[in-house]
The first five atom37 places (N, CA, C, CB, O) and aatype in JSON, in Angstrom:
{
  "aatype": [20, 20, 20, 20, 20, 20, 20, 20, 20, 20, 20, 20, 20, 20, 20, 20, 20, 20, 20, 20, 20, 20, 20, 20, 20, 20, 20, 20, 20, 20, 20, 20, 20, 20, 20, 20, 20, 20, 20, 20, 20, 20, 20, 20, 20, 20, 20, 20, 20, 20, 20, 20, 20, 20, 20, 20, 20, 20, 20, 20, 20, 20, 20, 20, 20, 20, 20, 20, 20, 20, 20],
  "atom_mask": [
    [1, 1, 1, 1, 1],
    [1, 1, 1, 1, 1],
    [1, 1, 1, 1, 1],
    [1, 1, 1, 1, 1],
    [1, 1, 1, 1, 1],
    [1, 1, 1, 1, 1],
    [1, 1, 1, 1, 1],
    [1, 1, 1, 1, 1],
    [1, 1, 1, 1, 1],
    [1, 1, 1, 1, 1],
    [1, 1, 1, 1, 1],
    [1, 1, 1, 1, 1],
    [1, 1, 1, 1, 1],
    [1, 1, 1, 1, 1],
    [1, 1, 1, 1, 1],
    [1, 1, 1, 1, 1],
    [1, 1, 1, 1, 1],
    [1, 1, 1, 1, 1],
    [1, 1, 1, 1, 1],
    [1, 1, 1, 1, 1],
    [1, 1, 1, 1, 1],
    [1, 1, 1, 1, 1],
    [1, 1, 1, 1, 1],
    [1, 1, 1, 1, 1],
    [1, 1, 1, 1, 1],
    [1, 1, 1, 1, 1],
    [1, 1, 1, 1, 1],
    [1, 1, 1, 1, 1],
    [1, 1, 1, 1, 1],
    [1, 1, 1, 1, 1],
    [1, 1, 1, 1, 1],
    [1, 1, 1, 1, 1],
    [1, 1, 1, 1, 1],
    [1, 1, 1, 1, 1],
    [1, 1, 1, 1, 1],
    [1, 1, 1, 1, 1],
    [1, 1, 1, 1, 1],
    [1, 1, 1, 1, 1],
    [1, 1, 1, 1, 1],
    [1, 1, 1, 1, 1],
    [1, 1, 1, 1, 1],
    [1, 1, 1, 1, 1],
    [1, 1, 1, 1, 1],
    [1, 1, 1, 1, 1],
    [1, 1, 1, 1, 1],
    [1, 1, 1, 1, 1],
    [1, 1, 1, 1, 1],
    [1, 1, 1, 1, 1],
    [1, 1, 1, 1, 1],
    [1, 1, 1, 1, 1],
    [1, 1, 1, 1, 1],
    [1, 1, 1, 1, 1],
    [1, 1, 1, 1, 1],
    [1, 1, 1, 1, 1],
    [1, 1, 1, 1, 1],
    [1, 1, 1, 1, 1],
    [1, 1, 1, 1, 1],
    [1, 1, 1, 1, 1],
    [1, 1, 1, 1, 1],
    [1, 1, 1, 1, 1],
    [1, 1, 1, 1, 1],
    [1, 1, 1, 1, 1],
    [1, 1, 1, 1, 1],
    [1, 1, 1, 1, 1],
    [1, 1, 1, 1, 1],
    [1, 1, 1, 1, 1],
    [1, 1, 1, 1, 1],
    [1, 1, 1, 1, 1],
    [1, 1, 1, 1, 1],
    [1, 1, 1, 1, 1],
    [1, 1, 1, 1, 1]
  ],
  "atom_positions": [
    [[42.07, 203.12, 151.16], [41.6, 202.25, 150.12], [41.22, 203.02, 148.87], [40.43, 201.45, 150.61], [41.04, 202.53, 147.75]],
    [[41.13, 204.43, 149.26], [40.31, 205.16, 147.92], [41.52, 205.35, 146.88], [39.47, 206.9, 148.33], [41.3, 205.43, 145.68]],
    [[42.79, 205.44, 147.42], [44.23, 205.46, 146.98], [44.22, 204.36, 145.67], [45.36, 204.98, 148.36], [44.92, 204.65, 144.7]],
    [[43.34, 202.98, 145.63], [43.89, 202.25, 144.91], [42.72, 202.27, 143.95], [44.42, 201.03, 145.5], [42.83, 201.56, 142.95]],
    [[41.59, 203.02, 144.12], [40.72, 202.64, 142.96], [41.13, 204.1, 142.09], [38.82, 202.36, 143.42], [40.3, 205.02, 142.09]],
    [[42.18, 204.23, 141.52], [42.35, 205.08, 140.17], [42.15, 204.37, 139.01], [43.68, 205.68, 140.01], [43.03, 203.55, 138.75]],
    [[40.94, 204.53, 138.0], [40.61, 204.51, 136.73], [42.34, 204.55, 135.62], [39.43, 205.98, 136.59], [43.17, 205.45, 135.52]],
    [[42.3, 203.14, 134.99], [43.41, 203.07, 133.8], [43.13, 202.92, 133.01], [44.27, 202.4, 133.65], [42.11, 202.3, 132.7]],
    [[44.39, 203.71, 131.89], [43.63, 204.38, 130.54], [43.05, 203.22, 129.76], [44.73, 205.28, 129.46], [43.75, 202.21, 129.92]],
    [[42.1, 203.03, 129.03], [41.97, 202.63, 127.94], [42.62, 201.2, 127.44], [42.33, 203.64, 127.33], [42.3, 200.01, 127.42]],
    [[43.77, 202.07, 127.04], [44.95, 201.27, 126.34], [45.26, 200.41, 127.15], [46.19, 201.95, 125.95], [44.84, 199.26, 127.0]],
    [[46.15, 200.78, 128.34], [46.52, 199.78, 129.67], [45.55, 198.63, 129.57], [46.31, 200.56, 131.31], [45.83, 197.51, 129.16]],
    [[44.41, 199.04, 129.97], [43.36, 197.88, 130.06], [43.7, 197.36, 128.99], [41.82, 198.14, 130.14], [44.77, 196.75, 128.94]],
    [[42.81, 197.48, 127.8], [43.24, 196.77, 126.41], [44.55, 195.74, 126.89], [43.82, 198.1, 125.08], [44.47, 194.53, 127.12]],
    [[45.29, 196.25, 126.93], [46.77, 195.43, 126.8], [46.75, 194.76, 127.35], [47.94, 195.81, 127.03], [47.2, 193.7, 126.89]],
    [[46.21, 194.74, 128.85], [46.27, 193.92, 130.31], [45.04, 192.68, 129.59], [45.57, 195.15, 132.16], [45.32, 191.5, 129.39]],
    [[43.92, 193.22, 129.34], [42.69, 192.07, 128.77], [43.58, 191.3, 127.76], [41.08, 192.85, 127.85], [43.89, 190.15, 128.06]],
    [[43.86, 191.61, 127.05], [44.72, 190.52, 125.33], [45.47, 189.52, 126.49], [46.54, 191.77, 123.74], [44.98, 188.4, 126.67]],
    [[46.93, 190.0, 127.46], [47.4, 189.55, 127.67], [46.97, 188.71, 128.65], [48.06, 190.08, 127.6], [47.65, 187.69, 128.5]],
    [[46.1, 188.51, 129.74], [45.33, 187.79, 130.51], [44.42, 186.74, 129.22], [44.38, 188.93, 131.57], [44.23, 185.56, 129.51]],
    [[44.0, 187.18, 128.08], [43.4, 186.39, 127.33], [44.27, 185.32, 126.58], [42.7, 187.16, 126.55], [43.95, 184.15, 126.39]],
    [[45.51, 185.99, 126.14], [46.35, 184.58, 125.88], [47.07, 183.58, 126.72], [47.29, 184.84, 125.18], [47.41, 182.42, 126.51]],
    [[47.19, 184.3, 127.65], [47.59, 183.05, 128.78], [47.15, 182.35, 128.81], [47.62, 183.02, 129.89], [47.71, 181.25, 128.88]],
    [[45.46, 182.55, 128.76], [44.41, 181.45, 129.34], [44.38, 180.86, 128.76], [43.24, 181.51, 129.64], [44.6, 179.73, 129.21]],
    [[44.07, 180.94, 127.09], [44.23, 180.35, 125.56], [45.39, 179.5, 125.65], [44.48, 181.52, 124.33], [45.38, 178.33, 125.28]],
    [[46.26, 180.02, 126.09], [47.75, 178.89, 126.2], [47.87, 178.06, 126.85], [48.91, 179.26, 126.54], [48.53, 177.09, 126.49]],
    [[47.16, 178.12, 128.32], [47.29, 177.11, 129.31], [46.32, 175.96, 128.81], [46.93, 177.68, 130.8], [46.5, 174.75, 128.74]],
    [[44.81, 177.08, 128.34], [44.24, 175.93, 127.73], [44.65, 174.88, 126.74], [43.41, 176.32, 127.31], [44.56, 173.67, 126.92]],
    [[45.12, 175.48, 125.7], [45.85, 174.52, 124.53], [46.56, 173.7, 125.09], [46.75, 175.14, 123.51], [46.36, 172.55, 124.7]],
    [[47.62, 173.86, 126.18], [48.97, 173.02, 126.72], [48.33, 172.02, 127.29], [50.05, 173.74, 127.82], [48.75, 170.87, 127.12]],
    [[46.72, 172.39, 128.4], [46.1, 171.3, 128.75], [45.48, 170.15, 128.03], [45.4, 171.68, 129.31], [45.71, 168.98, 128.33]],
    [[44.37, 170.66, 126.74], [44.12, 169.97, 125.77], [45.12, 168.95, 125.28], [43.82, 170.76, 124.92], [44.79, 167.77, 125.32]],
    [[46.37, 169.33, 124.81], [46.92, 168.54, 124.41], [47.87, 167.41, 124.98], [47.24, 169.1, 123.79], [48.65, 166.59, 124.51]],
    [[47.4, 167.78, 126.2], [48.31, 166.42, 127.55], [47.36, 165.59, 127.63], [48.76, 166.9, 129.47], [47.63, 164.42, 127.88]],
    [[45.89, 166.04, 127.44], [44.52, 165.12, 127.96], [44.54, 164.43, 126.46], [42.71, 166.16, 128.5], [44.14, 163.27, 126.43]],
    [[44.93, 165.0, 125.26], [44.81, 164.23, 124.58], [45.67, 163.27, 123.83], [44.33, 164.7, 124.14], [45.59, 162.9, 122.66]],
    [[46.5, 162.97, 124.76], [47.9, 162.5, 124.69], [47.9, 160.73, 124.67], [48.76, 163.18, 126.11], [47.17, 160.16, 125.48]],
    [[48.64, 160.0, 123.83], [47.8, 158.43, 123.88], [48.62, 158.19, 125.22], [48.11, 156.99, 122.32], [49.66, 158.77, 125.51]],
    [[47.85, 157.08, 126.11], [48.63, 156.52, 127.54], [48.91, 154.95, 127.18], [47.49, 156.66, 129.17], [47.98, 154.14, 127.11]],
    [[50.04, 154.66, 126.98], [50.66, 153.57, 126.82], [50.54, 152.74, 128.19], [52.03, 153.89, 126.36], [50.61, 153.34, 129.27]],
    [[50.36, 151.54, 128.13], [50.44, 151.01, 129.7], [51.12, 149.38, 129.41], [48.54, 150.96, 130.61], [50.72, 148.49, 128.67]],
    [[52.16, 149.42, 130.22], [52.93, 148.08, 129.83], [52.9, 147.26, 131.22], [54.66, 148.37, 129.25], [52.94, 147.59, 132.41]],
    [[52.78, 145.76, 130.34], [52.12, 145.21, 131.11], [53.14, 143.92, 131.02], [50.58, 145.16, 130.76], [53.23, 143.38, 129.92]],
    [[53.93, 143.39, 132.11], [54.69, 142.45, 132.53], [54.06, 141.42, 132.65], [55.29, 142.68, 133.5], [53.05, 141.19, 133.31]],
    [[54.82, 140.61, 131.81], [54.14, 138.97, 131.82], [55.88, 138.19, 131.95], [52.94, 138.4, 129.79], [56.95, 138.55, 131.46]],
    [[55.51, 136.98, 132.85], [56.86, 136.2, 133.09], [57.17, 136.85, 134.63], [58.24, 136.58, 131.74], [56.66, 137.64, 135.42]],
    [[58.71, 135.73, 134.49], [59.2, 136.36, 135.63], [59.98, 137.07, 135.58], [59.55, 135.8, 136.4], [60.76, 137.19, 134.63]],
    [[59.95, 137.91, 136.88], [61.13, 139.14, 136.46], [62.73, 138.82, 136.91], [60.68, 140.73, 137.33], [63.63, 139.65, 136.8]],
    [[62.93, 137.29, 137.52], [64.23, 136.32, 137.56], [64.48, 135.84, 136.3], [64.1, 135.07, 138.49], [65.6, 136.1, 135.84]],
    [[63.86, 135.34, 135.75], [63.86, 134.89, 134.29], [65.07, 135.11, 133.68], [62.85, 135.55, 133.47], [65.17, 136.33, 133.58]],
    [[66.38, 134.4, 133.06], [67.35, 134.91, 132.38], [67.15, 134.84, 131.08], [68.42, 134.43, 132.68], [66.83, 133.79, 130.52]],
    [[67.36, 136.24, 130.36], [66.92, 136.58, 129.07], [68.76, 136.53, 128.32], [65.86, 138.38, 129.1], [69.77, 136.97, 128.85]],
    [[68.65, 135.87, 127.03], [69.6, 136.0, 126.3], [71.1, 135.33, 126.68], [69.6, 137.3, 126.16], [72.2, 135.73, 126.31]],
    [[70.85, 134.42, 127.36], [71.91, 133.06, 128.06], [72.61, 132.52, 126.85], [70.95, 131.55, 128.89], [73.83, 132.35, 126.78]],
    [[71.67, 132.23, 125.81], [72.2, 130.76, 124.92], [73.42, 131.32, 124.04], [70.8, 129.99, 123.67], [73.65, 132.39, 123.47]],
    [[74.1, 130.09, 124.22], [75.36, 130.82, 123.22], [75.25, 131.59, 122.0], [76.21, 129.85, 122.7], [75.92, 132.6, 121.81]],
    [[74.34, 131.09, 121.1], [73.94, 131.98, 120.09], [74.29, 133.78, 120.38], [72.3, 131.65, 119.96], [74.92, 134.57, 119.67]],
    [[73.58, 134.0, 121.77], [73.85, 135.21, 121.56], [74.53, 135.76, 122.6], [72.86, 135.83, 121.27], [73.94, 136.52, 123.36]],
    [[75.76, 135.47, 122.74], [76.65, 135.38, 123.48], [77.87, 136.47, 122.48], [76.91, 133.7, 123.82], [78.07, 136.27, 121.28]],
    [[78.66, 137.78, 123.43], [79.36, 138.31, 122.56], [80.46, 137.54, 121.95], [79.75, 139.33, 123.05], [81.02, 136.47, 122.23]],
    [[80.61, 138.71, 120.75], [81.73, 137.82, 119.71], [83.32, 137.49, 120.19], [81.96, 138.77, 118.24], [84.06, 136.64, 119.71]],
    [[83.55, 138.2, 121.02], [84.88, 137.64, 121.92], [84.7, 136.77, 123.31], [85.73, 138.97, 122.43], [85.71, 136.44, 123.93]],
    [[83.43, 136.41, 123.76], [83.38, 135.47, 124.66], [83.81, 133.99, 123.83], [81.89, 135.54, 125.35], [83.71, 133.77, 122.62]],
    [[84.35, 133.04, 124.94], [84.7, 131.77, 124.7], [83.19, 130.94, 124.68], [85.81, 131.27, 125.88], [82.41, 131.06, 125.62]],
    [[82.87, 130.09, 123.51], [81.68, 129.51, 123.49], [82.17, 127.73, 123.95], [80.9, 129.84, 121.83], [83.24, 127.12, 123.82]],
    [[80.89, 127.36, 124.48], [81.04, 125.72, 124.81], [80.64, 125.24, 123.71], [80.19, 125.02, 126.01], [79.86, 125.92, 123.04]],
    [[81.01, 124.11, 123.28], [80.39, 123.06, 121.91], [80.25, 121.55, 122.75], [81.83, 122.86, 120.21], [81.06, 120.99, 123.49]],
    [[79.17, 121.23, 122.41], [78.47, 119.94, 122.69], [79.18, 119.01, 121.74], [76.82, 119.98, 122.44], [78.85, 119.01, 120.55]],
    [[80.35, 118.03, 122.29], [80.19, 117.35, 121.55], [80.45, 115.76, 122.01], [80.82, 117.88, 120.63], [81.2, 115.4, 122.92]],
    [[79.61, 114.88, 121.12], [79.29, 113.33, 121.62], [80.17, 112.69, 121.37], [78.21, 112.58, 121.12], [80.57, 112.59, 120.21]],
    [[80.73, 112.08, 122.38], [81.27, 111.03, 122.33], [82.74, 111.07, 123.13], [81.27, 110.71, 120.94], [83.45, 110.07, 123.18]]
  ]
}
């Protein structure tokens, strides 16, 4: 075990501290800004059988349309 406690220079450290310090700084920021993120929540009203967009009106421009007519 005495094998692994050798003293590193200075510098090493230095370098190793900055870089352990921006990580943390980064993860923090990345977290901050998910927590502060708006949460949209959609909310279904009707039924979900319901047929949307039937009426001839909006029916494509090469479909054949029906016409109502009296008499």
């Amino acid at each position: 075990m005495k094998a692994f406690q050798t003293a590193l220079p200075f510098r090493l450290r230095a370098v190793l501290l900055a870089g352990l310090f921006c990580l943390l700084a980064g993860a923090g920021l990345i977290g901050y800004r998910l927590y502060l993120r708006p949460t949209t929540l959609t909310i279904a009203v009707g039924r979900s059988t319901a047929r949307r967009g039937r009426s001839p009106r909006s029916s494509p421009a090469g479909s054949p349309r029906r016409s109502r007519r009296s008499g």
